[in-house]
C-alpha positions, 0 to 999 in steps of 0.5 A: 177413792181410787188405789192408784190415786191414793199415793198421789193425793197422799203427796200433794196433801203432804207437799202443802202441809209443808207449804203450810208449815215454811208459810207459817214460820216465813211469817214468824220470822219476818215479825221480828225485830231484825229477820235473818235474811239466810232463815227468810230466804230459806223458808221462801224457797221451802215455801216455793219448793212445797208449792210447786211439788204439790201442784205437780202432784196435783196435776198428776192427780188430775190427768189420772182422774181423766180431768182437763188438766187446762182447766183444773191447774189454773183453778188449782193455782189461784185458789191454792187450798180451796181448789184442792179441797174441791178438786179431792170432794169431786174425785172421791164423789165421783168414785162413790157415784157408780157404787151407788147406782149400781145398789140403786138398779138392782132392789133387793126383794 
């Protein structure tokens, strides 16, 4: 991967185990039996914060790759993990392609 882009996927992938983390005790707390309304509303606003900290990383992820930010923050937004997941396997991808092709134009004899 890219140095300059590292720090960046370091922070979106930190802002959605956050995002992860307030979805996670949102849900536990809304199961009991009399949810406190401050801890629900604290959490939604975690919840909210995390996410829109890890598309703003995202989409600085993706305007440092050269990528159409009109086309990838929409899927990013939709499919929350899955686009991520995709959006990283291309970038890393991308970067292990001109490795390759330069050690496949030159054969070693």
């Amino acid at each position: 991967m890219n140095a300059s882009l590292k720090p960046t996927v370091e922070s979106a992938l930190v802002a959605l185990l956050a995002a992860a983390g307030c979805l996670w005790f949102l849900i536990s707390a809304a199961n009991s039996a009399d949810p406190a309304a401050s801890r629900v509303a604290m959490l939604a606003i975690g919840l909210a914060g995390s996410l829109a900290a890890h598309w703003a990383f995202m989409g600085i992820l993706v305007k440092r790759s050269g990528r159409s930010l009109w086309f990838w923050l929409p899927l990013l937004v939709i499919f929350v993990p899955i686009g991520t997941a995709v959006l990283l396997a291309l970038i890393v991808s991308s970067d292990k392609e001109p490795a390759l092709q330069g050690s496949a134009a030159s054969p070693e004899l």
